[in-house]
C-alpha positions in Angstrom: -25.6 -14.2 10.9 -24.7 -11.3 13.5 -23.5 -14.1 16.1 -20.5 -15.1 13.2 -19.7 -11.6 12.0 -19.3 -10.4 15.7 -16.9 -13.5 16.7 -14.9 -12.6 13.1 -14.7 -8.9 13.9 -13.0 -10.5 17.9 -10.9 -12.8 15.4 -9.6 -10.2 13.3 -6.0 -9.1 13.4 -5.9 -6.0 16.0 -3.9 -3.0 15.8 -4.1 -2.1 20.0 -5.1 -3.9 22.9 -7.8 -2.0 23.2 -10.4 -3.4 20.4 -12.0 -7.1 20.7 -12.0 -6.3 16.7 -12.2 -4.4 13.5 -9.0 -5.2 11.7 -7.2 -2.8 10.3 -8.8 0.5 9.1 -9.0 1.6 5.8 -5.6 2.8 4.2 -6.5 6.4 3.5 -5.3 9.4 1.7 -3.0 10.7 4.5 -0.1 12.9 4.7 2.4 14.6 7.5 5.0 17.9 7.0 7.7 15.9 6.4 6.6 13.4 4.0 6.5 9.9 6.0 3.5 8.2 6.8 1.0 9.7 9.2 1.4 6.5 11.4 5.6 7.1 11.6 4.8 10.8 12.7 2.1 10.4 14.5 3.6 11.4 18.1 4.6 14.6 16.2 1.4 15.8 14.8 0.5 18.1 17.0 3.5 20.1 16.0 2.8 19.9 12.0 0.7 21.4 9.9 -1.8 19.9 8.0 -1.3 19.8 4.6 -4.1 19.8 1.4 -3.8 16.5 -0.1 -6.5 17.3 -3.2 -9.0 19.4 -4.2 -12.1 18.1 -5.6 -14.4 20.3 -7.8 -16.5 18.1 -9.9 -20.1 19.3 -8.7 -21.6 22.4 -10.8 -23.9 23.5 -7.5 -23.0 25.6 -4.5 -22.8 22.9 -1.9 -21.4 19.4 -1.4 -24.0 18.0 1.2 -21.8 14.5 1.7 -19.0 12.8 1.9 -18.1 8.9 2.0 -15.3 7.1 1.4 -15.8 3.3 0.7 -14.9 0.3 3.1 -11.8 -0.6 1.9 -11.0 3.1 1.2 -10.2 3.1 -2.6 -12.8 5.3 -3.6 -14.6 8.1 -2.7 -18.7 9.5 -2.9 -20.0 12.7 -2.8 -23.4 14.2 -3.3 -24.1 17.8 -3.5 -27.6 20.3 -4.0 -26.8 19.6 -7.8 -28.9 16.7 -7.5 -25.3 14.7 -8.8 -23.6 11.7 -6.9 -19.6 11.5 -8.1 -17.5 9.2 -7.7 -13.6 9.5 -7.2 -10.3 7.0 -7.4 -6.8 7.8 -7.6 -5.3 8.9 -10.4 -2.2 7.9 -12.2 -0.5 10.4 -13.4 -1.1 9.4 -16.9 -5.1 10.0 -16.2 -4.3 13.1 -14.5 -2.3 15.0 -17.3 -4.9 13.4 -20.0 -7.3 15.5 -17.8 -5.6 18.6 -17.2 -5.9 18.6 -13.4 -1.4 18.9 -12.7 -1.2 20.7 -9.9 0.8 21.5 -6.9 -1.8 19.1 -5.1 -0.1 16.0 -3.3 -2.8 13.1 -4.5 -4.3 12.9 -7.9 -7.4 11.9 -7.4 -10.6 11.9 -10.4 -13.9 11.3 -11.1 -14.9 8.2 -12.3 -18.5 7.7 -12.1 -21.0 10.4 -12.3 -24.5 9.4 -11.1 -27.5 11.5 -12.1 -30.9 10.3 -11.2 -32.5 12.4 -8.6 -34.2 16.1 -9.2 -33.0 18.0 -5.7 -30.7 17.9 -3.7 -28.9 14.9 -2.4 -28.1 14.8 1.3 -26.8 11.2 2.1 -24.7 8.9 1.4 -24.0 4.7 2.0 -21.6 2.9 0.8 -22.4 -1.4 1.4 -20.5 -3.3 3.4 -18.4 -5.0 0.2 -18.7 -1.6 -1.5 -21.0 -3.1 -4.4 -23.5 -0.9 -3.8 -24.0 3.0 -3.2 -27.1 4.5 -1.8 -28.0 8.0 -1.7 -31.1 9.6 -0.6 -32.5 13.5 -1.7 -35.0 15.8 -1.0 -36.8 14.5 -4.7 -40.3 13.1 -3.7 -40.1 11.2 -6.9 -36.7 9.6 -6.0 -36.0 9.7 -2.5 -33.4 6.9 -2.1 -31.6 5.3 -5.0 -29.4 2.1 -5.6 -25.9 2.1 -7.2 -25.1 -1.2 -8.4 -21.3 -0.5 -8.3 -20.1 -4.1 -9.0 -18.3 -3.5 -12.2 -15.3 -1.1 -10.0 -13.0 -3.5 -9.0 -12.2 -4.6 -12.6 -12.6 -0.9 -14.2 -9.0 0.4 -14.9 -11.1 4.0 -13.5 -9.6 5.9 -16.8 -13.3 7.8 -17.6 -14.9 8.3 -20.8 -18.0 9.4 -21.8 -19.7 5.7 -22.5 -18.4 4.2 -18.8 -18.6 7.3 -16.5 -22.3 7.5 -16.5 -24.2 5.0 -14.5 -28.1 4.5 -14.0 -29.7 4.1 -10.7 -30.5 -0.1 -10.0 -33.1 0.7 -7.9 -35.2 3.6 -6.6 -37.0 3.1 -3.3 -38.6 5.3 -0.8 -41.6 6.7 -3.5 -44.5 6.4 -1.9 -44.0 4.4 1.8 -42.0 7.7 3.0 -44.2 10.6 2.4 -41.8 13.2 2.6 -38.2 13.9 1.8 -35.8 11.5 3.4 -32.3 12.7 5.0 -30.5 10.2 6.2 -29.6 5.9 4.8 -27.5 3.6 6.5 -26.7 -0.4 6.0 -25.9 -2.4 8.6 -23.0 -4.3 9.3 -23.6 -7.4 7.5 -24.9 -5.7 4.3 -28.2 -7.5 4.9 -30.7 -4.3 5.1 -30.5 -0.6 4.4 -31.9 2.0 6.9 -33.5 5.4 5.7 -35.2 7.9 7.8 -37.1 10.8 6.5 -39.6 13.9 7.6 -42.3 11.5 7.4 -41.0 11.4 10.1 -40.1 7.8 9.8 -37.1 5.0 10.1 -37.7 2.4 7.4 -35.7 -0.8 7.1 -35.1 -2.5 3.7 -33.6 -6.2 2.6 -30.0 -4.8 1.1 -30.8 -7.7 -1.5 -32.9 -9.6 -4.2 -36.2 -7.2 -4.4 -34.6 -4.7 -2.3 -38.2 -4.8 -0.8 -39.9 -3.0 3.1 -38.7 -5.1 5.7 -40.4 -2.6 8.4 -41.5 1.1 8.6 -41.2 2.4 12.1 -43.5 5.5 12.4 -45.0 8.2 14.8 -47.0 5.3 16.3 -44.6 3.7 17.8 -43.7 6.6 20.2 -40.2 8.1 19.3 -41.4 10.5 17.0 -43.8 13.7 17.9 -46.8 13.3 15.6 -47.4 16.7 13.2 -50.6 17.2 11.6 -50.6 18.2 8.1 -50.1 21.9 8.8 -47.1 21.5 10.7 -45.6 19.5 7.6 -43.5 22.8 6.9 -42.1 23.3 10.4 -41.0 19.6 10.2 -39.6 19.8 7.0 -37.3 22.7 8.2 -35.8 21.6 11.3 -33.2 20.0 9.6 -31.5 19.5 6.4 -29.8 16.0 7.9 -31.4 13.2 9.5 -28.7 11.0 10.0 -28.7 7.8 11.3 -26.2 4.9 12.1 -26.1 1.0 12.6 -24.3 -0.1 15.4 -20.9 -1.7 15.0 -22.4 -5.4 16.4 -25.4 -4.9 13.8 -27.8 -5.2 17.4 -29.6 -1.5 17.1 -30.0 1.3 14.7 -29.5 4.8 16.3 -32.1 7.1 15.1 -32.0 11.1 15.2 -35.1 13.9 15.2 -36.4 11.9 18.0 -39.0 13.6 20.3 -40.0 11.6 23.6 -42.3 13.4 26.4 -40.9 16.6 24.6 -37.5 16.1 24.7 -35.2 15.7 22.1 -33.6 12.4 22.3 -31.9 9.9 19.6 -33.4 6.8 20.0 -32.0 3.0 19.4 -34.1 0.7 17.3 -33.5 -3.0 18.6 -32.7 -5.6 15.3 -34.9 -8.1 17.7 -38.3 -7.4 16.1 -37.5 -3.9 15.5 -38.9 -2.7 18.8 -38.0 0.6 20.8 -37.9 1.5 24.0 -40.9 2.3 25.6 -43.4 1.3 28.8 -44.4 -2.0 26.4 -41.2 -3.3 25.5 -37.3 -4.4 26.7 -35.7 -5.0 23.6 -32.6 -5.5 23.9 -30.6 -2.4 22.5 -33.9 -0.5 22.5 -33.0 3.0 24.6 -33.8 7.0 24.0 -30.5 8.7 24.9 -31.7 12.5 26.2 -29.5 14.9 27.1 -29.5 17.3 24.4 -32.0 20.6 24.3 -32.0 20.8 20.1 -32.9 18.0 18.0 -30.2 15.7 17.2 -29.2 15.6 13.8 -26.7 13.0 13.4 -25.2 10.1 14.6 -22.1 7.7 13.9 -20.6 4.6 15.6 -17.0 3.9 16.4 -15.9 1.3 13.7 -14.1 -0.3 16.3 -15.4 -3.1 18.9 -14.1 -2.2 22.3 -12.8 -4.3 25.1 -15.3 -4.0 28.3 -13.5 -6.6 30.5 -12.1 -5.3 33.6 -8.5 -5.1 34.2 -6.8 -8.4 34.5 -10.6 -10.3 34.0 -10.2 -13.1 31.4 -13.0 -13.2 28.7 -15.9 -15.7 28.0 -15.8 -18.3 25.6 -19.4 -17.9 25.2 -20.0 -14.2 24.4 -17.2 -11.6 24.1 -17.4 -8.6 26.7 -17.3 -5.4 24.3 -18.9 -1.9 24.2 -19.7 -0.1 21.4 -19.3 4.0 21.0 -21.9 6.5 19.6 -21.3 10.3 18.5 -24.2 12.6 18.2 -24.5 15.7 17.4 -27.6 18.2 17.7 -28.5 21.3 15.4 -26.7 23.9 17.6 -23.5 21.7 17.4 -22.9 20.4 20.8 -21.4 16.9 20.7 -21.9 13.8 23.1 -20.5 10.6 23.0 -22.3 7.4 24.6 -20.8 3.8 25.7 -23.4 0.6 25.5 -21.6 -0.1 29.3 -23.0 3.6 30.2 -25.7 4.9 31.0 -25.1 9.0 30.7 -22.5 10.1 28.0 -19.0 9.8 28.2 -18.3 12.8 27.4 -19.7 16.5 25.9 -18.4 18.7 23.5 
């Protein structure tokens, strides 16, 4: 129920004055010069230095493609063009010297799940709201999106041998309903469906649960994707290696890139209330195209954090609370611009 979670995330303990909600964020890997916490230095960071914390080398390709850390920030995913998903916690230093890996690094941090399952390259990366499940997606036709049932972490003791480190995809899904590679997943907040979005091109929204079955596919017909005949299948295929898309932090939209509407390039919102976008036939609410870039957009990602839209010294409603929510999206030739839900043009560009 999106109503609840949003009046838990205002109920949460805040950090600032600023957020309606969110809680505190994830406790991770962090370091400053002088060896306090990042939060007891923070007014002094600009004069540090940033310092490695670990390296990381547990792929066999040439490229790491993404990078994930869980919600509550105790593990972290990657995915690289060795068609592998790993899967890393910190290590004691017991683990670490069993393992060889003593270094001058300041975190020990290892592998302890190794996920093989697709044939190409894997670009994407989800974790699930209560981090039981992992989804990656790949340029594999035959397994485009899999399903890592990741339940059994919170009572491993993470000290890797060959019979645990393994693991088998749960599910595959994708084969079939997306005809071409798919770049980009994404559950919303609730952990109640998974997004994916592909060359097709096409968004397609999935029930994060029981059969794991098509909840909708959103397509060229519905006008926020340029339609490509057969032929063109290439040029589409190349205009990106990323397709990444985000759910907004109130669960009300999902923000979809590689949008094309009256030839521009936009990233357009999908709305939760029966899926619609924004066009002459429908006012969703959240349904919009955001233009303002000249390349196609390539990725996306909302601010954790629900902010506080009331005016100064306005007192909020009991019925609704008066937030905003922030979006970052980035096109292919790197410019940046972030958008408010209380704005209508971006906040800013980069």
């Amino acid at each position: 129920d999106l109503s609840s979670f949003v009046r838990r995330k205002k109920g949460s303990p805040q950090k600032s004055n600023n957020p309606v909600g969110g809680g505190e964020e994830p406790n991770l890997p962090m370091s400053s010069p002088s060896g306090k916490s990042s939060n007891q230095n923070h007014h002094h960071h600009h004069h540090g230095h940033h310092r490695l914390l670990c390296t990381l080398s547990a792929h066999t390709g040439s490229s790491v493609l993404a990078v994930r850390f869980s919600t509550n920030g105790q593990y972290l995913a990657s995915a690289g063009d060795d068609a592998a998903v790993c899967i890393y916690a910190p290590a004691s230093n017991s683990t670490a010297m069993v393992q060889g890996n003593l270094d001058t690094s300041v975190e020990q941090w290892t592998r302890i799940k190794l996920g093989r399952g697709h044939a190409l390259d894997v670009v994407g990366l989800a974790w699930a709201p209560d981090d039981s499940h992992l989804v990656s997606c790949s340029l594999d036709s035959n397994a485009p999106i899999i399903v890592w049932k990741l339940t059994d972490l919170a009572t491993s003791d993470h000290r890797p041998t060959h019979s645990n480190v393994l693991i088998n995809p749960y599910k595959i899904l994708g084969k079939g309903i997306h005809s071409s590679t798919v770049k980009g997943v994404t559950f919303d907040p609730a952990g109640t469906y998974l997004a994916s979005s592909g060359d097709d091109p096409s968004v397609c929204v999935w029930r994060a649960h029981d059969d794991w079955g098509l909840e909708k596919r959103i397509d060229a017909s519905s006008g926020i994707f340029r339609r490509w005949s057969e032929s063109d299948s290439q040029a589409l295929s190349s205009q990106s290696l990323f397709r990444r898309l985000s759910w907004s932090t109130d669960g009300a939209y999902i923000c979809s890139t590689n949008a094309v509407v009256k030839n521009k390039h936009v990233a357009s919102t999908i709305s939760r209330e029966g899926w619609a976008v924004s066009n002459a036939k429908t006012t969703a609410s959240g349904a919009a195209n955001l233009v303002g870039h000249k390349q196609p957009v390539v990725a996306c990602r909302h601010c954790p954090l629900l902010l506080d839209a009331r005016a100064e010294g306005e007192t909020a409603s009991e019925d609704e609370p008066e937030y905003a929510t922030l979006l970052a999206l980035g096109d292919k030739r790197g410019f940046v611009t972030v958008w408010s839900t209380r704005r209508a043009r971006p906040v800013f560009k980069i």
